[in-house]
TORFILO-872244 format. One line per 2 residues: number of its first residue (from 1); their letters; for each residue x, y, z of N, C-alpha, C. Coordinates in steps of 0.02 Angstrom, whole numbers, always signed. Each point is the difference from the previous one (the first is absolute). Example, Ala and Ser with C-alpha at 12.3 -4.5 7.8 and 13.67 -1.06 7.14 Angstrom:
TORFILO-872244
1> as> +660/-284/+390/-45/+59/+0/+45/+60/+0  -18/+53/-36/+42/+59/+3/-39/+55/+37 $
//
This chain:
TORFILO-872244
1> xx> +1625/+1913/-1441/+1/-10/+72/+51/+48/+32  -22/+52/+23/+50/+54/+27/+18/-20/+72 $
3> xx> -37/-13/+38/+54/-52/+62/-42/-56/+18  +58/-37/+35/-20/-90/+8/-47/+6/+36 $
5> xx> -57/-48/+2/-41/-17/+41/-72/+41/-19  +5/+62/-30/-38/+63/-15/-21/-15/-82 $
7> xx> -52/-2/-9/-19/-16/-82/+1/+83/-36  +17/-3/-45/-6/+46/-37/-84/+44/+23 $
9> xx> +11/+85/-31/-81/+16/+10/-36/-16/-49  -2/-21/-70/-8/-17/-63/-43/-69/+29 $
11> xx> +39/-51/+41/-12/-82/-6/-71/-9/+3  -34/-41/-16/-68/-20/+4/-33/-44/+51 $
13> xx> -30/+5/+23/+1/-49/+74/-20/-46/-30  -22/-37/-25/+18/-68/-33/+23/-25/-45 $
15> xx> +51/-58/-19/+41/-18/-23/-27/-60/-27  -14/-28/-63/-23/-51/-19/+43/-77/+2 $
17> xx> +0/-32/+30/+27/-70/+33/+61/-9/-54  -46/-39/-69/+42/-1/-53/+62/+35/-30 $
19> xx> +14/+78/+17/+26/+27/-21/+50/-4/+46  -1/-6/+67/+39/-35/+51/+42/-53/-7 $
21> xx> -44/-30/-11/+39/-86/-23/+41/-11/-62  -1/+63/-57/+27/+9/-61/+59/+11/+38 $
23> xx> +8/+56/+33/+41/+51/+18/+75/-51/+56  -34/-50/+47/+36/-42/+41/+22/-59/-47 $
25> xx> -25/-14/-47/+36/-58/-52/+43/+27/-23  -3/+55/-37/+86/+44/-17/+29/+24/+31 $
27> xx> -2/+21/+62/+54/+28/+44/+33/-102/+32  -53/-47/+12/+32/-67/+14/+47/-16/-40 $
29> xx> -22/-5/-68/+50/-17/-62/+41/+32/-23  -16/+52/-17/+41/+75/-8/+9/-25/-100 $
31> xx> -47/-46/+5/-22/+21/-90/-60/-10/-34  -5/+21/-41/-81/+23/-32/-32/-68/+1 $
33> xx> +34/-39/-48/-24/-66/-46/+15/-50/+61  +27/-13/+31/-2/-34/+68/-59/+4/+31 $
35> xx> +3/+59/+32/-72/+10/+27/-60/+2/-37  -4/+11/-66/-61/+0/-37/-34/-96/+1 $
37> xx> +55/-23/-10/-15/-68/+4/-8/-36/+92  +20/+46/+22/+5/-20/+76/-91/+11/+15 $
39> xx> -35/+43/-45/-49/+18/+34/-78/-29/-67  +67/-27/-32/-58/-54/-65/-29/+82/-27 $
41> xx> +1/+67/-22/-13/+53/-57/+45/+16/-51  -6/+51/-40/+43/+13/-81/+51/+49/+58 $
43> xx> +46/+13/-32/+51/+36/+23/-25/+75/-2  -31/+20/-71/-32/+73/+21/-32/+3/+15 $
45> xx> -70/-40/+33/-28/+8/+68/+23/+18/+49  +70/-54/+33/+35/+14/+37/+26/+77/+13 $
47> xx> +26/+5/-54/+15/+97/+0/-45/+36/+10  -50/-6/-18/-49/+46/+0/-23/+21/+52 $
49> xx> -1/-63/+50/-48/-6/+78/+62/+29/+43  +101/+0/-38/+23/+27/+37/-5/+88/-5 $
51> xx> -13/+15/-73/+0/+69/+12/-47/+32/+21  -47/-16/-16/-77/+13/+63/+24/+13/+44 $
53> xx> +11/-58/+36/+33/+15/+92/+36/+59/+8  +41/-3/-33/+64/+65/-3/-55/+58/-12 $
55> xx> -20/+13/-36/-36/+74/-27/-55/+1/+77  -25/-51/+32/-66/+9/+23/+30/+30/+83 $
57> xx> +89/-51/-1/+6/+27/+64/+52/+89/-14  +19/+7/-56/+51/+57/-23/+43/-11/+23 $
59> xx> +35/-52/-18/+70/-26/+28/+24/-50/-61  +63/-8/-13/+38/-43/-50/+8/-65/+59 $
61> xx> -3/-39/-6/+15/-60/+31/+53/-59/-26  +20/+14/-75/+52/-53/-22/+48/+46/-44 $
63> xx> +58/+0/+3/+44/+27/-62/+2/-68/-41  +6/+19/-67/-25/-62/-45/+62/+36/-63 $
65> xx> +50/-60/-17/+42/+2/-50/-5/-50/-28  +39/-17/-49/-16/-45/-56/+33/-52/+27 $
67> xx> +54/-14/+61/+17/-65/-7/-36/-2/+85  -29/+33/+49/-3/-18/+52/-78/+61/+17 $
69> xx> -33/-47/+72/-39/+55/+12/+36/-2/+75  -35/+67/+45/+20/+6/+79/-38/+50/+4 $
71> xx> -19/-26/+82/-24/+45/+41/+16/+79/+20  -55/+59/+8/+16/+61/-3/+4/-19/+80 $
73> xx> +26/+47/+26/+3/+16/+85/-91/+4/+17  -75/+30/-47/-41/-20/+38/-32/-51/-31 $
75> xx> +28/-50/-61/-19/-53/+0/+3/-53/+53  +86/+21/+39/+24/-50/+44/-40/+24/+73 $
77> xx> -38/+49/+4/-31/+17/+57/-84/-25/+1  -7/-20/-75/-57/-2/+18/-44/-88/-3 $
79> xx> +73/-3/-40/-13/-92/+9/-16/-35/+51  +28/+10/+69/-30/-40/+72/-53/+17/-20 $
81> xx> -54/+52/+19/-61/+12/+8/-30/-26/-67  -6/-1/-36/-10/-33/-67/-17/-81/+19 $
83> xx> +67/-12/+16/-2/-82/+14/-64/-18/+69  -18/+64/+51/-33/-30/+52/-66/+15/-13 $
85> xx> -10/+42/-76/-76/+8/-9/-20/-50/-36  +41/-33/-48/-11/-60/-36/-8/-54/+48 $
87> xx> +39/-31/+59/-13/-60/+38/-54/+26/+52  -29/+60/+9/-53/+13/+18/-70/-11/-62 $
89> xx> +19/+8/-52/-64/-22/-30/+16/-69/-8  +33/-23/-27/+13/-80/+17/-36/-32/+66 $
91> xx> +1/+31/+58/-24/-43/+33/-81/+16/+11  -23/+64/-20/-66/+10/+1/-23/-42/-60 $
93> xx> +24/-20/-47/-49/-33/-56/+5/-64/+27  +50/-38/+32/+5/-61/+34/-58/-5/+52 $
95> xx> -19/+65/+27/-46/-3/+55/-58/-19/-34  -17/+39/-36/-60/+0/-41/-18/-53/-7 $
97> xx> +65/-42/-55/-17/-76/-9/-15/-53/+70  +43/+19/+25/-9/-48/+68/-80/+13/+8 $
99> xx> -44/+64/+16/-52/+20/+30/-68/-54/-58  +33/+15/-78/-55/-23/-35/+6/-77/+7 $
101> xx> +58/-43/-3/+14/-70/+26/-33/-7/+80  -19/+36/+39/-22/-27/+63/-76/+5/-2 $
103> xx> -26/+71/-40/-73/-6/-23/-14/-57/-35  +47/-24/-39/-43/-46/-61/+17/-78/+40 $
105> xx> +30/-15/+58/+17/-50/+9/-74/-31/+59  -10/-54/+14/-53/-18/+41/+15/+29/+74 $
107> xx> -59/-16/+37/-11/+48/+63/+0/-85/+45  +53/+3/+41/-28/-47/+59/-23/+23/+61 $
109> xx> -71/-51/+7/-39/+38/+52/-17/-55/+59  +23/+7/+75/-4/-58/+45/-82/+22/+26 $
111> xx> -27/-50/+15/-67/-10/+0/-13/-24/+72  +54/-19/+39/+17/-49/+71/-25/-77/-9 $
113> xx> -76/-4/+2/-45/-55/+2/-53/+18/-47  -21/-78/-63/-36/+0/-22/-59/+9/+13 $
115> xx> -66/+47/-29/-56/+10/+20/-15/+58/+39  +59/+40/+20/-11/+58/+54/-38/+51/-65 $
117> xx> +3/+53/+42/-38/+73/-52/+54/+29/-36  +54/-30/-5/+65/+47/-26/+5/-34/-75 $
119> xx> -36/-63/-3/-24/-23/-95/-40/+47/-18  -67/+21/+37/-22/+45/-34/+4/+58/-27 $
121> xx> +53/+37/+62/+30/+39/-41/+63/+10/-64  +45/-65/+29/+28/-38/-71/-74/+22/-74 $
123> xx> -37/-64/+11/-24/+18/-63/-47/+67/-6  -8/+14/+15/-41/+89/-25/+103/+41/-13 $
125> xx> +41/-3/+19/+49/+44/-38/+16/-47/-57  +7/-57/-24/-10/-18/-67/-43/+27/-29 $
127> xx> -62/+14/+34/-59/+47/-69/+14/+56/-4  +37/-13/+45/+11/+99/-30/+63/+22/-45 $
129> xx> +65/-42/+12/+45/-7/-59/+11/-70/-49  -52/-20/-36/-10/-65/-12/+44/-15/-40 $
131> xx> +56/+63/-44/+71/-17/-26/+68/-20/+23  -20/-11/+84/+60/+2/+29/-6/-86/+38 $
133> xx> +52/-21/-2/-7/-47/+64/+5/+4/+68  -56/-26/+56/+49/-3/+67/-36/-60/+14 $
135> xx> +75/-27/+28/+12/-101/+13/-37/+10/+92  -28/-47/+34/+2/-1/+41/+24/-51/+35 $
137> xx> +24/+23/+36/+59/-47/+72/-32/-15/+54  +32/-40/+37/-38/-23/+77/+55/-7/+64 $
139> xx> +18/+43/+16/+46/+18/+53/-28/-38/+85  +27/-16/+34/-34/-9/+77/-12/+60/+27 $
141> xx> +26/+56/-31/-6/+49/+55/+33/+37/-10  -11/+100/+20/+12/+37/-15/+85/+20/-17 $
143> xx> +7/-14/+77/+82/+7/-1/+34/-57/-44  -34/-59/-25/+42/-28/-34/+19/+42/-80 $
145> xx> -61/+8/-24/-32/+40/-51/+30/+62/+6  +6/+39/+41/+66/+49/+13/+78/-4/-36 $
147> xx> +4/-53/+42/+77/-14/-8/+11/-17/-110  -60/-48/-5/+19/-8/-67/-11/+67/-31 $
149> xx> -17/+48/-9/-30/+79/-6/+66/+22/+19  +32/+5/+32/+61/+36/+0/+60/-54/-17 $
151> xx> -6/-54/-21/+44/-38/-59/-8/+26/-60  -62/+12/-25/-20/+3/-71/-28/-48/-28 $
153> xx> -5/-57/+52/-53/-55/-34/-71/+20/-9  -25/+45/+15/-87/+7/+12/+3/+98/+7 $
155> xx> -65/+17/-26/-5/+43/-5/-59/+41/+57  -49/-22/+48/-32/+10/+16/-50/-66/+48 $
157> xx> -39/+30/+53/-15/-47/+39/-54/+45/+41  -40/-43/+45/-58/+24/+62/+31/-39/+27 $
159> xx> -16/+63/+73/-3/-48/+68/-1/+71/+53  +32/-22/+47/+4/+45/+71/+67/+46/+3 $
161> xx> +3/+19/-39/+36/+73/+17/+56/+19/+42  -44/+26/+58/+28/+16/+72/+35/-50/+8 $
163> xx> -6/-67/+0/+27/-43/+29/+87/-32/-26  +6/+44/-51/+61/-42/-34/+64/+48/+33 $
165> xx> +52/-54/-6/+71/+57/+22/-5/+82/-12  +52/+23/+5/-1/+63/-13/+52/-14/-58 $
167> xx> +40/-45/+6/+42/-1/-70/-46/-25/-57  -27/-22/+10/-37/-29/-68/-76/+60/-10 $
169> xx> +7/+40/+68/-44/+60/-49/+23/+54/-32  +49/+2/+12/+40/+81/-43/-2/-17/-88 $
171> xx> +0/-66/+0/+3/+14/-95/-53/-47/-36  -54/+44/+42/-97/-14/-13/-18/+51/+0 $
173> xx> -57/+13/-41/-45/+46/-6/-76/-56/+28  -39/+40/+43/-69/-20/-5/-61/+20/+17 $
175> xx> -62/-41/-42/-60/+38/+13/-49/-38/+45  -46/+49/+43/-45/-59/+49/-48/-26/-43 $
177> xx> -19/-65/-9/-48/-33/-45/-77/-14/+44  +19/-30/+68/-48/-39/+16/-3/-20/+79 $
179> xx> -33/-17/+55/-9/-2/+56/-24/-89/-6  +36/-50/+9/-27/-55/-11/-18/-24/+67 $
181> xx> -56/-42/+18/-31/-7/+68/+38/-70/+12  +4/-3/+50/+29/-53/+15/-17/-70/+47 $
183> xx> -8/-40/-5/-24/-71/+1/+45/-45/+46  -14/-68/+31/+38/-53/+2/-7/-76/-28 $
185> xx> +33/-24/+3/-22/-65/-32/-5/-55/+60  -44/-46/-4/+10/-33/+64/-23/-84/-24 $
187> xx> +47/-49/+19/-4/-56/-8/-73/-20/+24  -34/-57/-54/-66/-30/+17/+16/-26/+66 $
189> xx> -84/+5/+33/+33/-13/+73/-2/+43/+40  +46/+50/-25/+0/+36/+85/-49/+34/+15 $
191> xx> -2/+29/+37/-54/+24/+54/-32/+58/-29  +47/+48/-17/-26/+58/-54/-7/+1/-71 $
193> xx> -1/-67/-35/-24/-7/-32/-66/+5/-36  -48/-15/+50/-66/-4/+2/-25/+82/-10 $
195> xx> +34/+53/+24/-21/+59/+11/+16/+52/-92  -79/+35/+1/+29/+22/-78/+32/+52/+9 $
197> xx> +11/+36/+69/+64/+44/-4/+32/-7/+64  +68/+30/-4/+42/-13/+49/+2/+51/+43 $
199> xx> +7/-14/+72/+11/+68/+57/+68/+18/+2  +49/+15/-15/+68/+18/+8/+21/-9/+70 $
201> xx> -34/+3/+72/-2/-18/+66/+2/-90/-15  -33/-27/-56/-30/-61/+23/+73/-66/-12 $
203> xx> +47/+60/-23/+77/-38/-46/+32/-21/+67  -21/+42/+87/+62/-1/+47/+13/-83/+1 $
205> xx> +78/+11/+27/-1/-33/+2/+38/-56/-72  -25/+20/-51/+45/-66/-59/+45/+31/-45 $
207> xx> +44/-30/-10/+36/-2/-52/-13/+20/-63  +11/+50/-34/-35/+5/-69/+47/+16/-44 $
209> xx> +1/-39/-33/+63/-7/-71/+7/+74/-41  +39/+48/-10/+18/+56/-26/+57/+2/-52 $
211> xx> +36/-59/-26/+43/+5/-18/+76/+19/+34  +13/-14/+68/+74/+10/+14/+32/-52/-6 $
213> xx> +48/+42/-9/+71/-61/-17/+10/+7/-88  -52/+33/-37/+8/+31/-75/+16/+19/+5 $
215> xx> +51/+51/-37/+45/+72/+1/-36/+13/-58  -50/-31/-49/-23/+26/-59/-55/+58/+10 $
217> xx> -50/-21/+102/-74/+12/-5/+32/+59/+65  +63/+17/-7/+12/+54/+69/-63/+50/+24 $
219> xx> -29/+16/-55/-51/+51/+23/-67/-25/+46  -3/-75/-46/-74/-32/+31/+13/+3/+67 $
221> xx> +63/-55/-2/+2/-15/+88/+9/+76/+40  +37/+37/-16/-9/+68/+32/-78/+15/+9 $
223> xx> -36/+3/-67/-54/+13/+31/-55/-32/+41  +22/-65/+10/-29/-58/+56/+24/+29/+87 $
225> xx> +68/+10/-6/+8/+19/+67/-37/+52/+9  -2/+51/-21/-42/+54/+0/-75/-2/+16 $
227> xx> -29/-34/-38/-75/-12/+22/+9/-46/+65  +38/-54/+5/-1/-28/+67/+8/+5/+46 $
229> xx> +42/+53/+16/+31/+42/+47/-45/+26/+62  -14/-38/+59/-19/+13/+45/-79/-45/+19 $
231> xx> +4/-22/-66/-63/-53/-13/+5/-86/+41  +35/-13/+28/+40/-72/+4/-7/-14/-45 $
233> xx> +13/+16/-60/+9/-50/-83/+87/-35/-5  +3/-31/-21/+62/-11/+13/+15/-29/-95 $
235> xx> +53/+29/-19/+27/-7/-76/+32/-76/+12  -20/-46/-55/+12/-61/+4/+72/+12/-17 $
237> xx> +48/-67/+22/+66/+5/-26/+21/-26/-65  +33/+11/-38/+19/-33/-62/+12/-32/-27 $
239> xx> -46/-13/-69/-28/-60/-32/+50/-23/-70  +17/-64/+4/+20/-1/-82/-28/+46/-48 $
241> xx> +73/+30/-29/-51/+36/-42/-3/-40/-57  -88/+13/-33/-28/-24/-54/-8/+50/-49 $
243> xx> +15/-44/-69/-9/+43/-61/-57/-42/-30  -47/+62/-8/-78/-13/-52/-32/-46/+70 $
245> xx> -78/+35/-44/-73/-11/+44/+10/-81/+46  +20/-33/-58/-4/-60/+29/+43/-40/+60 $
247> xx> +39/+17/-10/+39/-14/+55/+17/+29/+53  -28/+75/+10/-21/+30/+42/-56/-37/+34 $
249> xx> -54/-10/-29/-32/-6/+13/-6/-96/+44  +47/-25/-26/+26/-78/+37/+23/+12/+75 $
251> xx> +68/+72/+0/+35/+15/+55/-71/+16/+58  -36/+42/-31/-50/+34/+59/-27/-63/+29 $
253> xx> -22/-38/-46/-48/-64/+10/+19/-34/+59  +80/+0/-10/+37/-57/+52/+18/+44/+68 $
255> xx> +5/+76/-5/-8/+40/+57/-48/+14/+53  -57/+17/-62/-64/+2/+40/-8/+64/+31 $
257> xx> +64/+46/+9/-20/+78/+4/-53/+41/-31  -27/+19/+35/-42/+54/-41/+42/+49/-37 $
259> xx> -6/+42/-55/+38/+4/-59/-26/+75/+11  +19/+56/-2/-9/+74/-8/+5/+42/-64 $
261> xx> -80/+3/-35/+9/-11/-69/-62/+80/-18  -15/+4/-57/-31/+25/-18/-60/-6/-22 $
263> xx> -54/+43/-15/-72/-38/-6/-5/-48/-78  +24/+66/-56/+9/-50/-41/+47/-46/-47 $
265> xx> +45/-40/+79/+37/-45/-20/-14/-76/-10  +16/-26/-54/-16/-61/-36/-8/-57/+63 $
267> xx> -51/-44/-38/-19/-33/+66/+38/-75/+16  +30/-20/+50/+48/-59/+24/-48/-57/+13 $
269> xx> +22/-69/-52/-56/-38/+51/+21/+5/+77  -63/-38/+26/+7/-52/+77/-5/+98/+29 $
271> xx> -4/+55/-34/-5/+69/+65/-70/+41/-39  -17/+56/+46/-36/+27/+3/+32/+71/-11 $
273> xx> -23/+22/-31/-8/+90/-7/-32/+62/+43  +12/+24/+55/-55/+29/+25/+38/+84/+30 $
275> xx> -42/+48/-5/+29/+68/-25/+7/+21/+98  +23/+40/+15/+30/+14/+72/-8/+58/+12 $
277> xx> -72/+26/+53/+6/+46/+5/-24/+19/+92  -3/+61/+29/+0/+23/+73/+84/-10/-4 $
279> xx> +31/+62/-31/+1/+35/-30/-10/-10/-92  -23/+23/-26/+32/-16/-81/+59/-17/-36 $
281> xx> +40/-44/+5/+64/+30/-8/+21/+23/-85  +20/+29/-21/+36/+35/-61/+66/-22/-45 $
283> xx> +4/-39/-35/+69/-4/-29/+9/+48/-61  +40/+63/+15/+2/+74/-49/+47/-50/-52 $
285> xx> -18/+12/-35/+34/-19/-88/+17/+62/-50  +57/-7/-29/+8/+43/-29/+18/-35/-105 $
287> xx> +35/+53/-22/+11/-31/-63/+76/+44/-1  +54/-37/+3/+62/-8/+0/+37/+8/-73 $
289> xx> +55/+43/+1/+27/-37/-57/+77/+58/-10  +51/-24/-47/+70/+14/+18/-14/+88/-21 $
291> xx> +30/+39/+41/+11/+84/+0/+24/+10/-61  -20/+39/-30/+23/+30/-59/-22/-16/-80 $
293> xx> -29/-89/+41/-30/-29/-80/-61/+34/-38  +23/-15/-56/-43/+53/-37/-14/-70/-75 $
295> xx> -54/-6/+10/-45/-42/-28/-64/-1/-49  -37/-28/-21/-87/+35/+6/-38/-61/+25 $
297> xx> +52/-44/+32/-56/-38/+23/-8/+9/+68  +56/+29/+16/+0/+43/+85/-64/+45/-5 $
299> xx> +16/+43/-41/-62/+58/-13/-71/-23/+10  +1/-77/-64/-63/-38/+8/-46/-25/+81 $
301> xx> +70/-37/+16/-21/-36/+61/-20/+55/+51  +15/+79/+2/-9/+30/+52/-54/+28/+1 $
303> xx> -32/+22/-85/-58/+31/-6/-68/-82/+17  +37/-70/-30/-69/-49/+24/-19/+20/+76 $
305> xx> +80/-7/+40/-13/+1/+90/-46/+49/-3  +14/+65/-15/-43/+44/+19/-76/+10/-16 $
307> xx> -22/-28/-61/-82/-10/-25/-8/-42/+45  +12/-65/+4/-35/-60/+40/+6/+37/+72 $
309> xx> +55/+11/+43/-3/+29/+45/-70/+78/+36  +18/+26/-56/-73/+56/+9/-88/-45/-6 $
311> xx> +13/-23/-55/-57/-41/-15/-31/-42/+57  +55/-39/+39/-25/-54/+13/+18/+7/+96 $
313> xx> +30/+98/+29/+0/-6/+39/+72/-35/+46  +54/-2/-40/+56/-36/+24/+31/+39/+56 $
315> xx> +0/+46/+11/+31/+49/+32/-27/+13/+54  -74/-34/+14/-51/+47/+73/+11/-61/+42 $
317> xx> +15/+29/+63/+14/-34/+56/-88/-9/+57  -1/-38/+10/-65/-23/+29/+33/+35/+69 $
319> xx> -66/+2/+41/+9/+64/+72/+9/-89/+18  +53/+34/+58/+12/-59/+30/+64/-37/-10 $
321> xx> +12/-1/-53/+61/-29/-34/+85/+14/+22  +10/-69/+2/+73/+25/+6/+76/-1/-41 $
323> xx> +28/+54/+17/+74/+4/-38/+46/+23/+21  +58/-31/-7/+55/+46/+19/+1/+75/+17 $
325> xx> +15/+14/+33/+1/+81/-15/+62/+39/-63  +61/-50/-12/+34/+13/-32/-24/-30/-77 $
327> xx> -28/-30/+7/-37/+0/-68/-43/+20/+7  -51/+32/+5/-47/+39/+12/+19/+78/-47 $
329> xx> +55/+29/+38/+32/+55/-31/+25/+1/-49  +3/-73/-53/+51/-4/-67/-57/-4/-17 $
331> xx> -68/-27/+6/-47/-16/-72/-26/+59/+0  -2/+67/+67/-34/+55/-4/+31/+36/-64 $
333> xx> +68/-2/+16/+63/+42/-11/+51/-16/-27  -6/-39/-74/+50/-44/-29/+85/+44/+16 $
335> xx> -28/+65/-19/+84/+32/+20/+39/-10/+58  -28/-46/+47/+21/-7/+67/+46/-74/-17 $
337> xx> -29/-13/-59/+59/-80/-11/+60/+27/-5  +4/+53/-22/+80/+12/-12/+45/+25/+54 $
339> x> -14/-2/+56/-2/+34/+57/+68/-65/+49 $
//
């Protein structure tokens, strides 16, 4: 090493790890048999991998006498860097492991509500990695399903996109899946009940349950004001919240709000199902899941969205139809989520 910092012209641009790690156990110890055992090899191993180093970089690195060893001036120069290429591969093989422990570990996947189209694509990415697990979850709602996604409880989720904070979108990645039509539910009885579809004019006037007062369903009710907006619809005010079909389904009972739902959402006794259109309205869905994860059941789940989606038409908006305009521009233009 003819000056610091400057490798010899001889040196080899790569340096084999091991011979590194020989080389920092004896300059640590500053003796052979110390370090030979420090690193569990025979002692002339140990030597060997040190004189390598020495010949490969053309530099002496230890004066070595019979009762002591020590550092040459570019042994002692070259030990920092030594030490930061070793805790640099140290932490890349740690990565590695971490990466193959997160592949091999199960995939949690929020589904929102039982029976929607987001099982089906659940199960078609099991056929496609049928060695892997993914558990499915049942979240209320996107932003709740968010928030656990940037805990680390859950790995992935559908829903509305556009609609979630801006803090809880920076550490998401997502893809547009699906244009779900959208429906209301309406207690036996009422008046629009009777009708097999709904006029969106025909709502002025009532109350219609959207979920406020959740902080789990932020996007839904966002996207209730939105469609209602200028309609006299008026967003019902906030309901106990209920966990699972059933008791949801008790709260509505005793409300009697008409319920702002999707076409194919599971059916409540004592209500009716009926799809809402003059205009169409649109609930854009996407497939969610934490930035950076690297999976294969992510991979899985994105290639099912996309077959069923082409196949089956998920993506085409009926003339007429309505959407956000700000979601509109994310399912065109997924790169606009990051925006």
């Amino acid at each position: 090493m003819v000056e610091r910092g400057t490798p010899p012209s001889g040196a080899p641009r790569d340096v084999e790890p091991r011979l590194l790690r020989a080389f920092v156990a004896v300059a640590e110890e500053l003796h052979f048999t110390r370090a030979a055992a420090r690193l569990h090899v025979a002692q002339q191993a140990l030597s060997r991998d040190v004189r390598r180093l020495e010949r490969e970089l053309a530099a002496e690195l230890f004066v070595r006498s019979t009762r002591q060893v020590a550092l040459t001036v570019d042994g002692e120069h070259l030990l920092p860097y030594a030490r930061r290429v070793l805790e640099a591969q140290d932490e890349l093989v740690a990565a590695c492991a971490r990466g193959r422990a997160a592949e091999a570990r199960a995939l949690l996947v929020d589904l929102n509500t039982p029976g929607l189209a987001w099982q089906r694509v659940l199960d078609r990415a099991r056929e496609l990695v049928p060695h892997r697990e993914l558990m499915a979850r049942f979240e209320s709602g996107l932003t709740g399903a968010a928030a656990e996604i940037a805990a680390g409880r859950l790995d992935a989720s559908f829903g509305r996109y556009a609609g979630l904070p801006a803090a809880l979108r920076t550490g998401l990645e997502q893809q547009p899946v699906r244009y779900e039509r959208m429906a209301v539910l309406l207690p036996d009885g009422h008046p629009l009940a009777a009708l097999d579809e709904v006029p969106l004019g025909r709502l002025a006037g009532e109350s219609v349950y959207a979920g406020a007062g959740n902080d789990r369903t932020l996007e839904w009710t966002d996207l209730a004001r939105r469609l209602f907006e200028g309609r006299g619809i008026k967003v019902a005010p906030p309901a106990p919240l209920a966990v699972g079909h059933e008791e949801f389904a008790r709260i509505m009972a005793k409300r009697r709000n008409p319920v702002l739902a999707v076409v194919g959402f599971p059916a409540l006794p004592g209500a009716v199902l009926r799809p809402l259109v003059d205009p169409v309205p649109l609930s854009p869905v996407s497939l969610v899941w934490r930035r950076g994860l690297r999976h294969p059941g992510i991979d899985a789940l994105r290639r099912a969205a996309a077959e069923l989606g082409a196949a089956e038409g998920w993506l085409t908006r009926p003339d007429g139809a309505w959407v956000p305009a700000t979601d509109a521009l994310i399912m065109v233009n997924p790169s606009d989520a990051k925006v």
